[in-house]
Backbone as a ProteinNet text record, in pm:
[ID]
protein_1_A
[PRIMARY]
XXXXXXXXXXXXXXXXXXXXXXXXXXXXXXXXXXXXXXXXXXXXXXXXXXXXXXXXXXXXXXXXXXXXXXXXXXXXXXXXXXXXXXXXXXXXXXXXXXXXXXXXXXXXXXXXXXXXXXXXXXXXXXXXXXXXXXXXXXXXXXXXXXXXXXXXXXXXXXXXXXXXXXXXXXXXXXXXXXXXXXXXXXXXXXXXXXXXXXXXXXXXXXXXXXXXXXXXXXXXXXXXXXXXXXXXXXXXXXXXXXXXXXXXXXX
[TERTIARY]
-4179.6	-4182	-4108.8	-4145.6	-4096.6	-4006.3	-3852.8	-3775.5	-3755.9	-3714	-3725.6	-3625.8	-3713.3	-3643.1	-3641.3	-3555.6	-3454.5	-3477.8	-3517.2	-3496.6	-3360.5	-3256	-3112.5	-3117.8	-3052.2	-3060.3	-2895.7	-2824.5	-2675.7	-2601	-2521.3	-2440.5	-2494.8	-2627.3	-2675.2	-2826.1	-2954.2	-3076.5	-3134.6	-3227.6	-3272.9	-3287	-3339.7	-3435.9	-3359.4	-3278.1	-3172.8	-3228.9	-3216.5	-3180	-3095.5	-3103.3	-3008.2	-2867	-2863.8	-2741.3	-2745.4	-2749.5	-2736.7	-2666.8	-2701.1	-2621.9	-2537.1	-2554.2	-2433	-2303.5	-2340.9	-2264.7	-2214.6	-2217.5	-2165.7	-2058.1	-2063.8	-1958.5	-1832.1	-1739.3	-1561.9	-1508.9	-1533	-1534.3	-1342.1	-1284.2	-1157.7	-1066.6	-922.2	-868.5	-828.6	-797.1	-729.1	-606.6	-544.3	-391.6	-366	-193.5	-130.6	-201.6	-219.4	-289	-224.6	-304.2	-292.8	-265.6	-266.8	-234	-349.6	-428.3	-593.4	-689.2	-811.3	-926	-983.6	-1082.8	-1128.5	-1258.6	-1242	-1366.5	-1502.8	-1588.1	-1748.8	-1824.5	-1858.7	-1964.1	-2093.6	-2234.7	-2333.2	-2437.2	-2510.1	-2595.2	-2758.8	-2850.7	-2976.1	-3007.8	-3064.7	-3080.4	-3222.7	-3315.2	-3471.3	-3370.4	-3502.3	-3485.6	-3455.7	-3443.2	-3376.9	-3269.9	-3181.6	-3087.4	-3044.9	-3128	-3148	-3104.1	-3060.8	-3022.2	-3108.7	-3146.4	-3183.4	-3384.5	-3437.6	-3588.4	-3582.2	-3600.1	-3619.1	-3481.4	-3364.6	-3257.1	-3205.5	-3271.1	-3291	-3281.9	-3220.7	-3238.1	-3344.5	-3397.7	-3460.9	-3611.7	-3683.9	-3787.2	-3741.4	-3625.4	-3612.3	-3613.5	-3563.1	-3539.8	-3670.2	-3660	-3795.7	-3703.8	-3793.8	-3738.7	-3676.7	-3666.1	-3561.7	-3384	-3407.3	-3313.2	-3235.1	-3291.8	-3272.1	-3230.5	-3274.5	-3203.4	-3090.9	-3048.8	-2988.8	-2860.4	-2848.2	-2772	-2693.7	-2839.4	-2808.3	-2722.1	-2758.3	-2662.5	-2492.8	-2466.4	-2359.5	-2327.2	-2335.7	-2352.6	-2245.1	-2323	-2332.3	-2185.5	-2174.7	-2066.4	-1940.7	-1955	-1787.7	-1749.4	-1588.6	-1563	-1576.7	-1602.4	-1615.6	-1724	-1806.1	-1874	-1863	-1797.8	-1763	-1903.4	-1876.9	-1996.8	-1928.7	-1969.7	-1953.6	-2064.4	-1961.9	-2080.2	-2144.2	-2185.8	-2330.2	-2408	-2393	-2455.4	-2539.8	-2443.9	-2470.2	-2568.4	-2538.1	-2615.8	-2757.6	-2776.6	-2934.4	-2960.8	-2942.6	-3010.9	-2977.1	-2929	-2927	-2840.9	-2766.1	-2701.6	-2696.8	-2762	-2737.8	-2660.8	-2691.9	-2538.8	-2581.8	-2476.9	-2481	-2552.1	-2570.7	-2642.9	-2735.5	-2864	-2966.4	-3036	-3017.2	-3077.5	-2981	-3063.8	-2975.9	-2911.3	-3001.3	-2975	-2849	-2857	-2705.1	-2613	-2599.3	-2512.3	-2452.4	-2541.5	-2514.3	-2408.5	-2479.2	-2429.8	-2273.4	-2249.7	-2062.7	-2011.8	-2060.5	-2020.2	-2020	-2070.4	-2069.3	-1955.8	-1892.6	-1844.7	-1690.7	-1679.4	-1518.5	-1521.9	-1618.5	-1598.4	-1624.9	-1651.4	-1730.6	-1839.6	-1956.9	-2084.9	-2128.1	-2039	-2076	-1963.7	-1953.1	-1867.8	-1824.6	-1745.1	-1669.1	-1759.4	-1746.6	-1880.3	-1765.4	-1684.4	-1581.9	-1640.4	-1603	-1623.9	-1507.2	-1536.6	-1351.8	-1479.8	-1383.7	-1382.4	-1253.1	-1269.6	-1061.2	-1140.5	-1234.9	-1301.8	-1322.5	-1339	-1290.4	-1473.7	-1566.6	-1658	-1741.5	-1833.7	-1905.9	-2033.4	-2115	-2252.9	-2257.6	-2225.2	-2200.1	-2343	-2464.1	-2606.2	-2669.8	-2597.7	-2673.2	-2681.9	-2777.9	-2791.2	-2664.9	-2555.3	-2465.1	-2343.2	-2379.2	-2253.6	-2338.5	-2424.1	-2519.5	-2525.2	-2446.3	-2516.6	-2362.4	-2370.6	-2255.7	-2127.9	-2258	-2213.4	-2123.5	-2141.7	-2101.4	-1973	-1846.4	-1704.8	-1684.5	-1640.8	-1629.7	-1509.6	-1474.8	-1285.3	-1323.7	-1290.1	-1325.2	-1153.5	-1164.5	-1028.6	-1099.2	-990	-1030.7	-913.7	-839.1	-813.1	-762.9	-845.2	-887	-915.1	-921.1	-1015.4	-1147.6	-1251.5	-1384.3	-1487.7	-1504	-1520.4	-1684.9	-1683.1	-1825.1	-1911	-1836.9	-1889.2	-1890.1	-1864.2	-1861.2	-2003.4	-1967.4	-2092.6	-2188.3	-2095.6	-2156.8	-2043.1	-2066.5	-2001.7	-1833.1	-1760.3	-1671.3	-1540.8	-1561.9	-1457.2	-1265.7	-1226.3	-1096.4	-1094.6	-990.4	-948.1	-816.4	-836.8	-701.8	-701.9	-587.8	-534.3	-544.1	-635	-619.3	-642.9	-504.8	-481.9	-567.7	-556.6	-669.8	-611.9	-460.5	-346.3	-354.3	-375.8	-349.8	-469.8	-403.4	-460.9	-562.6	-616.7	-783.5	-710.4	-601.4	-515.8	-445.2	-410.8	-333.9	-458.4	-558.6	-679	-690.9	-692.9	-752.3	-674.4	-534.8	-431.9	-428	-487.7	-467.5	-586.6	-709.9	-755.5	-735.5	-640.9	-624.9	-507.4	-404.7	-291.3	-347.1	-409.2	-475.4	-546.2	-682.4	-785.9	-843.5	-768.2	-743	-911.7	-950.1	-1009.5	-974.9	-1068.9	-993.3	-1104	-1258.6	-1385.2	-1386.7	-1446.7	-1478.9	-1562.8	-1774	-1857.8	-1872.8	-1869.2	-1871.4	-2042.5	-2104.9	-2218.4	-2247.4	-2140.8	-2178.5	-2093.5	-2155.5	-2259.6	-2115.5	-2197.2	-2155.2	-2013.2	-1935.1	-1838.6	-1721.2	-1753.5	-1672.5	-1686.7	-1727.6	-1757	-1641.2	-1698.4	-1578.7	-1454.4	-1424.4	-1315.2	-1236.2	-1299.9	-1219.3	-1177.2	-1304.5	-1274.5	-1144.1	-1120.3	-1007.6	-888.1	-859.9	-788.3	-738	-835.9	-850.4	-892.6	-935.1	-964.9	-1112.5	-1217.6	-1310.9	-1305	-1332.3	-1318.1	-1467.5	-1580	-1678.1	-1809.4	-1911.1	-2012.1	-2135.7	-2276.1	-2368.2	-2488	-2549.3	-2657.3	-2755.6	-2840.6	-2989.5	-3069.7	-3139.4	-3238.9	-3370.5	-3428.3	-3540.9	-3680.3	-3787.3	-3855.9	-3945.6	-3885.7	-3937.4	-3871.8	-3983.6	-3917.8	-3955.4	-3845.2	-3783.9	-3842.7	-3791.3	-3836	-3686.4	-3701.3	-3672.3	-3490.2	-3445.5	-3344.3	-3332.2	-3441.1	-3442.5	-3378.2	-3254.5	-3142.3	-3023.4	-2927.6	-2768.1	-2763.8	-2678.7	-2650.7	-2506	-2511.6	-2408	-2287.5	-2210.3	-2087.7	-2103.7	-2056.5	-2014.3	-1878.7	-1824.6	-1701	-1668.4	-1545.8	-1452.5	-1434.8	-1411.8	-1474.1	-1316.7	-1316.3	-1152.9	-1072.1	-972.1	-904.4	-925.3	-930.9	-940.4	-1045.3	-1178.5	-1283.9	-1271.7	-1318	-1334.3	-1403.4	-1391.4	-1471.5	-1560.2	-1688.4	-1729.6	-1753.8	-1789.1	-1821.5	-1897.9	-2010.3	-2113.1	-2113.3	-2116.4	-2062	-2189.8	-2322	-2448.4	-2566.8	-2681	-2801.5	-2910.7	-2974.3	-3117.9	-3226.2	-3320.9	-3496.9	-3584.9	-3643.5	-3731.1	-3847.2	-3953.8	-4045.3	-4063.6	-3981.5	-3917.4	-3813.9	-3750.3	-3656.4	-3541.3	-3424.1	-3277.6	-3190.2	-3152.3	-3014.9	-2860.2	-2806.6	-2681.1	-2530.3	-2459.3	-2284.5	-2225.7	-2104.5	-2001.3	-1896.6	-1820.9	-1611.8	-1637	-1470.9	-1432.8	-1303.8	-1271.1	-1127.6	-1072.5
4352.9	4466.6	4585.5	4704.7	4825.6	4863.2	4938.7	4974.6	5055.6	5102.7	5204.1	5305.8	5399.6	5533.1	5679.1	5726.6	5857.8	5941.6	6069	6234.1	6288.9	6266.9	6305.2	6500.1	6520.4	6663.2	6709.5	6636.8	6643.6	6534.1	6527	6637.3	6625.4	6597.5	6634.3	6601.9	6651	6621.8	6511.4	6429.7	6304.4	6235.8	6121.5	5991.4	5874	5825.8	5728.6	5604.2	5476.8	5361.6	5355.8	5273.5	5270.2	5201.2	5102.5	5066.6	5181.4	5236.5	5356.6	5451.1	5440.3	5587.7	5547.5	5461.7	5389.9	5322.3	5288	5240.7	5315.7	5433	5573.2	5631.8	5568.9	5646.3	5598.5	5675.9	5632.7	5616.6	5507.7	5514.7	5440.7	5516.7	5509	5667.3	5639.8	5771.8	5807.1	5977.8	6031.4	6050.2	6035.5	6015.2	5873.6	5856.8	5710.1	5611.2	5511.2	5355.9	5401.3	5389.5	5400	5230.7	5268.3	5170.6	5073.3	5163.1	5126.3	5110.8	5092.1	5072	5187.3	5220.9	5301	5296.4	5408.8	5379.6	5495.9	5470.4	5545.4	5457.6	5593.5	5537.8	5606.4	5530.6	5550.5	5535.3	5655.8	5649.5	5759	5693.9	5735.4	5870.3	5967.2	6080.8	6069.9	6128.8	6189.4	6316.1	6414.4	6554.9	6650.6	6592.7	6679.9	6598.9	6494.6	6458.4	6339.1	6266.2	6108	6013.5	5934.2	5843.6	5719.2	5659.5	5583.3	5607.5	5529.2	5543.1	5393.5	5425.2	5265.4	5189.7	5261.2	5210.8	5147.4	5149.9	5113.4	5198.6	5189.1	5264.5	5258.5	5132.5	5088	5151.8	5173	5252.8	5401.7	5475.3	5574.2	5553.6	5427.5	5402.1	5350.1	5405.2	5364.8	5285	5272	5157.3	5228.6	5335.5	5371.9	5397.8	5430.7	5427	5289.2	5123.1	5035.2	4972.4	5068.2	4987.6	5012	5190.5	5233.6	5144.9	5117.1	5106.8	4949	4843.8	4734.2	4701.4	4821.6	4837.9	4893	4940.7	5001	4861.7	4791.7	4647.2	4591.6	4581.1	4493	4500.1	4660.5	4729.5	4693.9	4684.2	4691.1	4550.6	4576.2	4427.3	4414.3	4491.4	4452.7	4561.8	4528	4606.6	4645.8	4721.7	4749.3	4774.8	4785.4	4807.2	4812.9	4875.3	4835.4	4781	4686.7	4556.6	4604.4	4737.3	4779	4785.5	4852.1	4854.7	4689.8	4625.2	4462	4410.1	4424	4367.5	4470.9	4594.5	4644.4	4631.2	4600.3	4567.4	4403.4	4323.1	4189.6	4155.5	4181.5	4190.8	4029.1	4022.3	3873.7	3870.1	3793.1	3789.4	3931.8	3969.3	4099.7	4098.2	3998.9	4024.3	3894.9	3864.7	3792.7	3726.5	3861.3	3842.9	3784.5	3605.9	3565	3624.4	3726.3	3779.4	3901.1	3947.8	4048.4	3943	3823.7	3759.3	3675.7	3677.6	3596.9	3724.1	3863.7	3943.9	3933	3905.8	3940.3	3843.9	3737.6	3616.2	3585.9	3654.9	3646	3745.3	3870.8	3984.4	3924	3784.2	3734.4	3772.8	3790.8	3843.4	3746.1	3719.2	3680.7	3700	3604.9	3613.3	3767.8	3752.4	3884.4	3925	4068.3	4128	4043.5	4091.3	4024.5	4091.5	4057.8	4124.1	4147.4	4241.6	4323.9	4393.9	4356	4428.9	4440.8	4541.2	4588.2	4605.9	4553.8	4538.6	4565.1	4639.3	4675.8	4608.4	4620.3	4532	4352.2	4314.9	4190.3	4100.6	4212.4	4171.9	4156.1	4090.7	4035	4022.1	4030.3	4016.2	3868.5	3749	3633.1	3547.9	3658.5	3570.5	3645	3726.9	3788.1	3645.4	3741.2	3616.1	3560.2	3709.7	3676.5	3579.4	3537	3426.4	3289.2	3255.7	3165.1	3127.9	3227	3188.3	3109.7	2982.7	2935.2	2959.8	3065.3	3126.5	3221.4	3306.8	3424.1	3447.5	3530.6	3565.6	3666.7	3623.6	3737.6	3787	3907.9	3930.9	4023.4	3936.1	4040.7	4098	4213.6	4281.6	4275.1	4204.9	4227.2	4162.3	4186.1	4100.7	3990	3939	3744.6	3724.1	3595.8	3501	3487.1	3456.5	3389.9	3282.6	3216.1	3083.4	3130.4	3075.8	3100	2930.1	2832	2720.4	2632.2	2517.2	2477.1	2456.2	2483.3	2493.8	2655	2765.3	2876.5	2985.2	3120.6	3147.2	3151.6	3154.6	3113.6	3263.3	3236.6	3364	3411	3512.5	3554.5	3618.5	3573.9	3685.2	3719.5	3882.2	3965.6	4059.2	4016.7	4136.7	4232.2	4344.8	4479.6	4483.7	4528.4	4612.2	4711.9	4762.1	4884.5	5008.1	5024.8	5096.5	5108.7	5010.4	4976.5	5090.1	5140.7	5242.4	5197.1	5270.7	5214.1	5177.5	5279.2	5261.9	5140.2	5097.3	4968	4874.4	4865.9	4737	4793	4905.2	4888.1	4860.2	4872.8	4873.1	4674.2	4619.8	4470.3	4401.4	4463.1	4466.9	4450.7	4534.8	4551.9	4456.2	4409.7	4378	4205.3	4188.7	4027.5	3967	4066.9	4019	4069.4	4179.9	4219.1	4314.3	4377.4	4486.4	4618.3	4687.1	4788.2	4914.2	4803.4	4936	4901.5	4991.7	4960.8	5035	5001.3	5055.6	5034.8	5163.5	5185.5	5177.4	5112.7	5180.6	5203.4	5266.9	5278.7	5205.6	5228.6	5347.4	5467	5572.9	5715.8	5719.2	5615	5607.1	5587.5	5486.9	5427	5504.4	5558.6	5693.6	5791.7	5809	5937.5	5912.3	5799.8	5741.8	5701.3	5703.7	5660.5	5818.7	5936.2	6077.9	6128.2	6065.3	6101.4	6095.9	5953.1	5930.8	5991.6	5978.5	6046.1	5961.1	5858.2	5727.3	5730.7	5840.2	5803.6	5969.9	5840.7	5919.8	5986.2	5923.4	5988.6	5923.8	6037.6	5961	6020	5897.8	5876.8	5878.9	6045.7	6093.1	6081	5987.6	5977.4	6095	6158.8	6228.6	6214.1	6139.2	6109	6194.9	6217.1	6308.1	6296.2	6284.6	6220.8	6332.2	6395.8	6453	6368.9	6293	6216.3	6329.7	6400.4	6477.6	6414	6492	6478.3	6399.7	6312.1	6218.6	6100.6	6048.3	5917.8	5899.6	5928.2	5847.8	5917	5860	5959.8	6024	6063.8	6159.5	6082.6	6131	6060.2	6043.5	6125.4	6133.8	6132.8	6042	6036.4	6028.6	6088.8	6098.4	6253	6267.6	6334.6	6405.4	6551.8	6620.9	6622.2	6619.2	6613.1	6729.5	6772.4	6890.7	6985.2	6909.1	6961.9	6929.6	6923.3	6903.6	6898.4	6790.4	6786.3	6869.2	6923.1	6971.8	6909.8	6943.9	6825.7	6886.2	6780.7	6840.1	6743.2	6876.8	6748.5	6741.6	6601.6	6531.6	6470.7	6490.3	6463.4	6436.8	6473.3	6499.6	6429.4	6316.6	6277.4	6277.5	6279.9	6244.4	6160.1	6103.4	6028.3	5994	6034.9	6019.3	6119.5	6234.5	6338.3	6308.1	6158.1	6141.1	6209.2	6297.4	6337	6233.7	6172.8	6130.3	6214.8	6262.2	6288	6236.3	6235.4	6214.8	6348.9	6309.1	6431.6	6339.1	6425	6394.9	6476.5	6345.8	6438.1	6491.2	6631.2	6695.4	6685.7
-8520.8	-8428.3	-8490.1	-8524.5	-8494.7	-8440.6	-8524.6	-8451.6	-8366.9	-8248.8	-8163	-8238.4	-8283.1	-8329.3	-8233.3	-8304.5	-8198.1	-8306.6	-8250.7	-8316.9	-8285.5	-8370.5	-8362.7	-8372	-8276	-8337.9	-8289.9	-8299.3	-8281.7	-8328.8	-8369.3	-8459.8	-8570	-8610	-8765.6	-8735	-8781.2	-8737.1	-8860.7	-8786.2	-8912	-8764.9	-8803.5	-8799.3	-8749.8	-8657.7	-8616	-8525.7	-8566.8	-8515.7	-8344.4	-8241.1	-8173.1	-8274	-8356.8	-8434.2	-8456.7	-8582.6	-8623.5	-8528.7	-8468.5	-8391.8	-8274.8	-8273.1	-8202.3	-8257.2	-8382.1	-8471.6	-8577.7	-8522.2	-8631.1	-8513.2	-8399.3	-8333.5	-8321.6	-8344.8	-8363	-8222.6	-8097.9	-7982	-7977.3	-8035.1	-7998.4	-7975.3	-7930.4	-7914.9	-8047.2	-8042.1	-8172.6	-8118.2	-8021.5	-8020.4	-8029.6	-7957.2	-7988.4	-7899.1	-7898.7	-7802.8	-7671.4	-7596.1	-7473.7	-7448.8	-7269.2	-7218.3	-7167.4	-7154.1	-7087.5	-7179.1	-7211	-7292.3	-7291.5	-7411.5	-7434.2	-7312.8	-7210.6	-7144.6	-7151.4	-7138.6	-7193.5	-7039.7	-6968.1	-6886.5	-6886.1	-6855.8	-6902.8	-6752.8	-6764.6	-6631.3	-6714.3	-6615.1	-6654.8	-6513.1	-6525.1	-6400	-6417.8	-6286.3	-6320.2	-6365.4	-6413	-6481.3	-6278.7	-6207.4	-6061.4	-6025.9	-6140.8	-6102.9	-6022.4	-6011.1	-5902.9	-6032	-5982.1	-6062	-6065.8	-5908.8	-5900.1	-5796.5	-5835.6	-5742.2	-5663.9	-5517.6	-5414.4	-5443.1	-5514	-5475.8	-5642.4	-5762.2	-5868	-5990.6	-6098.1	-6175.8	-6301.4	-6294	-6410.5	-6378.8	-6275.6	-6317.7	-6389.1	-6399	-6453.1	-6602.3	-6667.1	-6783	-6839.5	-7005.8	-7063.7	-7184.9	-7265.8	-7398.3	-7466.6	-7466.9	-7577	-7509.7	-7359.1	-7225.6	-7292.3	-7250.2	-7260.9	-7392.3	-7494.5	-7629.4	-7680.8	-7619.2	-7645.4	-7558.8	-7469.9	-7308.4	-7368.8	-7461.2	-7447.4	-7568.3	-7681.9	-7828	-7800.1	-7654.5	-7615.6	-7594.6	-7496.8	-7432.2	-7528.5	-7671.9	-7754.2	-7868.3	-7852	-7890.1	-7867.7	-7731	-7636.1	-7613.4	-7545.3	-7550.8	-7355.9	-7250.7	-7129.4	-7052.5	-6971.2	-6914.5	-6746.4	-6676.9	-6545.7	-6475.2	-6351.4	-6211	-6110.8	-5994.9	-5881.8	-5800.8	-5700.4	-5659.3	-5605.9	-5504.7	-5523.8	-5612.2	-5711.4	-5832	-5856.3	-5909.8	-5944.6	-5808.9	-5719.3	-5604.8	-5618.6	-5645.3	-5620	-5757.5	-5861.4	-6024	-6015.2	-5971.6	-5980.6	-6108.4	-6150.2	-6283.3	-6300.7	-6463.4	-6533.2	-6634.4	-6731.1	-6825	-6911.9	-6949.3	-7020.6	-7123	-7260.2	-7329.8	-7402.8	-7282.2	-7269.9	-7419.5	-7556.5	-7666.3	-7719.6	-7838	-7888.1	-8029.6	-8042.9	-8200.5	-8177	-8051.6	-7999.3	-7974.3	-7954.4	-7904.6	-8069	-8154.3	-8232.9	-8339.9	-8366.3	-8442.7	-8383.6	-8292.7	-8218.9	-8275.9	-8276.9	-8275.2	-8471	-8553.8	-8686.7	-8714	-8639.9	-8641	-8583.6	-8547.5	-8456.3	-8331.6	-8306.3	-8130.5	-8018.4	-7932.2	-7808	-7782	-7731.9	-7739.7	-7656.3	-7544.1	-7477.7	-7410.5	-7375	-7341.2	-7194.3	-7141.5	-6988.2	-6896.2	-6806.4	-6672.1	-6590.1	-6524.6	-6469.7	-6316.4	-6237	-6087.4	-5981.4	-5955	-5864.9	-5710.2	-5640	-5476.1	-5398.9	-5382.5	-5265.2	-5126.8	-5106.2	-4996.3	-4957	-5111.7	-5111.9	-5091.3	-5074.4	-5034.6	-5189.7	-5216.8	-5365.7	-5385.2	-5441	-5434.5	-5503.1	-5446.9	-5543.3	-5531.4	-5470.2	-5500.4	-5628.9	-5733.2	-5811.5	-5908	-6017.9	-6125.2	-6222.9	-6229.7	-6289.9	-6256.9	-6130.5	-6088.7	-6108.5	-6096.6	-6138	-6288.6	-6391.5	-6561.5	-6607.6	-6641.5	-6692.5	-6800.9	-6912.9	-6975.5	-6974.5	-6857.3	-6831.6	-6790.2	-6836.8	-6793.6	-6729.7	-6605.2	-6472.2	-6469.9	-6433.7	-6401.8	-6347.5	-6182.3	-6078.6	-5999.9	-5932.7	-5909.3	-5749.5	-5709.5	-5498.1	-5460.3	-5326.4	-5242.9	-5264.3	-5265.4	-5249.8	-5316.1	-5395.3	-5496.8	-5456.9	-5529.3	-5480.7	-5551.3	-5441.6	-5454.3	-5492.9	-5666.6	-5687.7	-5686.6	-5704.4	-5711.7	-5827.1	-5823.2	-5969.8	-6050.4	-6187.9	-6317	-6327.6	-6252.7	-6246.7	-6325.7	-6328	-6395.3	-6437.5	-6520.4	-6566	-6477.5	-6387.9	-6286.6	-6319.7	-6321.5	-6329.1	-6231.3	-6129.5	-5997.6	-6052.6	-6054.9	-6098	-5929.9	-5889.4	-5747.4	-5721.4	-5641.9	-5642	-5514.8	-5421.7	-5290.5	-5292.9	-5178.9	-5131.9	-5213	-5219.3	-5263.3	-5422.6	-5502.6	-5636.3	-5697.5	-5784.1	-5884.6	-5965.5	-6019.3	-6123.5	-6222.3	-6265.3	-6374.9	-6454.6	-6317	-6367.6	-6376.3	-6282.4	-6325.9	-6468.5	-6519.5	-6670.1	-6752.4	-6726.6	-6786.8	-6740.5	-6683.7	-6706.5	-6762	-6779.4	-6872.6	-7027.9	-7055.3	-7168.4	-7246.7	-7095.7	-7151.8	-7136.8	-7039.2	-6978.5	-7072	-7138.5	-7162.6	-7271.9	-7327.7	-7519.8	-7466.5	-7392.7	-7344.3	-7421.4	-7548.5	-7581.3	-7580.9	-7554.1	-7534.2	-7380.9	-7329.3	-7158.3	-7120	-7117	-7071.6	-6944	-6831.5	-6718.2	-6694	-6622.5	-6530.4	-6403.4	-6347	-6222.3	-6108.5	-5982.7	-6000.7	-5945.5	-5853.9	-5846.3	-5792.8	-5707.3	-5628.8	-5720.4	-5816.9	-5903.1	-6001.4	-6062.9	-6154.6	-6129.3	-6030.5	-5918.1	-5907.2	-5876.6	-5868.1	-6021.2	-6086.3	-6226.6	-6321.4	-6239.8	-6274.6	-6213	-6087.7	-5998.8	-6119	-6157.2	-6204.5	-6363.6	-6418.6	-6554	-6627.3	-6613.8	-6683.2	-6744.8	-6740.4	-6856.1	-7019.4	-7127.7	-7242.6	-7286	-7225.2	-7293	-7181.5	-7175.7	-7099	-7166.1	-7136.7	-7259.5	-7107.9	-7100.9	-7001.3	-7049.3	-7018.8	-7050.6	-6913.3	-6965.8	-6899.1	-6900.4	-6785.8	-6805	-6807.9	-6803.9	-6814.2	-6687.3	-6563	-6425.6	-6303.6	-6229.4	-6113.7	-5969.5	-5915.6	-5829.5	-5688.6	-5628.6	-5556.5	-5421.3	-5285.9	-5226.6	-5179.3	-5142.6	-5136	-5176.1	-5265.8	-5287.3	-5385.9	-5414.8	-5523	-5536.5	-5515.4	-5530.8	-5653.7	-5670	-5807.6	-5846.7	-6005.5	-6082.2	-6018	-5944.2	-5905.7	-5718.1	-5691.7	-5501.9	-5471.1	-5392.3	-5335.1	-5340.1	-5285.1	-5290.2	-5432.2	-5472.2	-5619.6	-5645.3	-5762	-5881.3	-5781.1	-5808.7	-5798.3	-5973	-6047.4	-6184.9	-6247.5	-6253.4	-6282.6	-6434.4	-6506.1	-6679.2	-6704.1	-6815.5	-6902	-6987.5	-6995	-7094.8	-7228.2	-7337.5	-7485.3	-7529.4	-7538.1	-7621.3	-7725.7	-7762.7	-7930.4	-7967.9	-7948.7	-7962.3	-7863.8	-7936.8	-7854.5	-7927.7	-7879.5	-7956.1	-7832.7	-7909.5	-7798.4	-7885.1	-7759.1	-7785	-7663	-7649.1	-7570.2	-7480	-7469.3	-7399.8	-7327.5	-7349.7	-7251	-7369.8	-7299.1	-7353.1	-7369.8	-7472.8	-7482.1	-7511	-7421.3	-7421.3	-7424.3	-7572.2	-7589.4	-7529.3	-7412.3	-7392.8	-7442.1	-7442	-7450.1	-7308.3	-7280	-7143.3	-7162.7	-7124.9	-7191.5	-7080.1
[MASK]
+++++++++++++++++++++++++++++++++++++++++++++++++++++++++++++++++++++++++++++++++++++++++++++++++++++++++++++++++++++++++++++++++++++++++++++++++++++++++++++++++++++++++++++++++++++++++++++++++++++++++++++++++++++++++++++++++++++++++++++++++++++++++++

């Protein structure tokens, strides 16, 4: 099969791989180690800004959306959601291909990144596919513990009050579970909420080439707006199919 190729036209124009251009990026800080993981969150829009169609984001995404999304995946060492999110995409183990699972695993890593979901509600989507895969390492932040069942996935309950900061979950992340990349997807609440805080370093906007029309899908960011709104900087731009791939920094 044919690799899915990208027309790079930021920060240098030529012919790019999803490795390739994912694997050219220096996704750490240029100051001293923080306390938290490097976090990068990643969301797909129609071209009027919807994120999602019938409640979903994957009809917005095409194959080059998805290779790109699953080479980030493949990259990092944990992948966040909120359990809405996971409950309307059905989330399964993070990375399904054995040839992504095997490259980590030749590289000293873990077959796949950690599957990460924060609840101050305490409430879980524990019929998705991902509590069901044996394989799979959960470290969920709520309340309560939860009883996923034995021979299903391999669960961590870490504590987070309604009160407790995003900060410190990432910051136990990092200190718990050696967490030092951290791909966000979603969705808009938890986005917002991690902007509140100051907690994302870079976000990766796919633009699809689709007009959504009307109310049928939130937009990237829900809640309550910063007091200090980031600035963004874009650190690259590729296409492919007419869909936009967009890198910002967030200042």
């Amino acid at each position: 099969m044919e690799p899915i190729v990208y027309r790079q036209l930021l920060p240098a124009c030529g012919v790019v791989t999803a490795p390739e251009l994912i694997g050219s990026l220096g996704l750490v800080r240029g100051d001293a180690p923080a306390a938290r993981p490097y976090t990068i969150a990643t969301f797909v829009t129609s071209a009027d800004g919807h994120t999602t169609i019938d409640g979903q984001s994957r009809q917005l995404s095409d194959d080059g959306d998805r290779e790109l999304h699953r080479t980030l995946r493949e990259r990092v060492d944990a992948v966040l959601a909120g359990t809405a999110t996971m409950a309307a995409e059905d989330y399964a183990r993070m990375l399904p291909a054995p040839a992504r699972r095997e490259r980590r695993l030749a590289a000293g890593r873990a077959a796949e990144p950690l599957a990460v979901m924060i609840s101050r509600s305490g409430r879980l989507p524990l019929d998705i596919r991902l509590f069901a895969e044996p394989e799979a390492r959960v470290v969920v932040f709520s309340p309560g513990a939860a009883d996923v069942g034995a021979g299903a996935a391999d669960v961590c309950h870490e504590q987070l009050d309604a009160d407790t900061p995003l900060t410190e979950a990432l910051a136990t992340l990092g200190r718990e579970h050696g967490v030092q990349t951290l791909l966000c997807e979603g969705g808009g609440t938890l986005f917002s909420a991690l902007l509140q805080e100051r907690l994302v370093d870079e976000l990766f906007l796919t633009i699809a080439p689709v007009l959504v029309g009307g109310a049928r899908g939130p937009s990237v960011t829900s809640g309550p707006s910063t007091r200090l709104p980031p600035a963004l900087e874009l650190a690259g731009l590729a296409e492919r199919a007419g869909s936009l791939f967009l890198r910002y920094r967030l200042r």
